[in-house]
N, C-alpha and C positions, 0 to 999 in steps of 0.2 A: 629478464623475466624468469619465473621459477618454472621449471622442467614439471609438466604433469603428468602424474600417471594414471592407470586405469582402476578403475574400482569395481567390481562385480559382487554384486548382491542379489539375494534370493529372495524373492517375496510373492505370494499367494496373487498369479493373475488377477483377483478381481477387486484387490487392493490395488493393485500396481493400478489398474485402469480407472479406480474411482480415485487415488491419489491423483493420478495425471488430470484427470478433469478438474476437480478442487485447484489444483499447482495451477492449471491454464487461465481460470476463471481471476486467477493474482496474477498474470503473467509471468511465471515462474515455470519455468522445466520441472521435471525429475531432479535431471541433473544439477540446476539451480540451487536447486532445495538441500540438495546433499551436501555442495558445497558450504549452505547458508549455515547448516547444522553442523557440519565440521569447523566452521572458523568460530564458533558460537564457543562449541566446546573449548578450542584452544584458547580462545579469547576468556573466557569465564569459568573452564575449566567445571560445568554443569552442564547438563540439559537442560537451559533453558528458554526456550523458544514458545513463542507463543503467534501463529500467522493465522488471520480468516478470512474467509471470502470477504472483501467487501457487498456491504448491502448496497441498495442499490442509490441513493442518496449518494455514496460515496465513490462509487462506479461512473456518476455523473461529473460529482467534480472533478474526478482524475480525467472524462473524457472531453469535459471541458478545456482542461489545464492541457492535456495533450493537443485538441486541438489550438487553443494561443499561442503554442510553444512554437508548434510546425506554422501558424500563419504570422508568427512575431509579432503577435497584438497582444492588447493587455483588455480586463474588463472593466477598469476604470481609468482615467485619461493620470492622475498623477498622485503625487505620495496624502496630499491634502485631501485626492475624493478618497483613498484607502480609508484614512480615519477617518475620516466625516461616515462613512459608511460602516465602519466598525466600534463609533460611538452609538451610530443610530440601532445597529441592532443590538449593540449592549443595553443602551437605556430604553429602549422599546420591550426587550425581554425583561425589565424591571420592572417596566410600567404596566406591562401584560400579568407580572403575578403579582402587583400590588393591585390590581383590579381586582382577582379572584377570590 
């Protein structure tokens, strides 16, 4: 495992405290984040990063998806209802704007 060191950085209390709330709301630290954008850098050799709060649609599915994970179930019983369900919202979403 690689050896870590400390990083100290300066930044205006009431960014620090509205960053930390944004970073909590993705479950992400501070610290999280610094890493995310350091390996970003090294990896791509840019700033480029783009993270947001998820809305709340998508806050649902992750807390769905966290709950099946932790009680080891699934939301459809096998690989057959996956597509039958993700044909049906395909072609329902087709059929909803060839209606309009």
């Amino acid at each position: 495992m690689a050896r870590s060191t400390m990083l100290h950085v300066r930044v205006d209390e009431e960014i620090k405290t509205q960053a930390s709330e944004a970073l909590a709301a993705m479950g992400l630290s501070v610290s999280d984040a610094v890493r995310i954008l350091l390996k970003r850098v090294v990896n791509d050799q840019a700033i480029l990063l783009e993270l947001k709060v998820p809305n709340a649609q998508t806050r649902a599915a992750m807390e769905e998806a966290h709950a099946m994970a932790k009680a080891r179930t699934a939301r459809l019983e096998s690989a057959d209802a996956l597509i039958d369900d993700l044909e049906n919202a395909r072609f329902g979403a087709s059929q909803k704007a060839s209606q309009q």
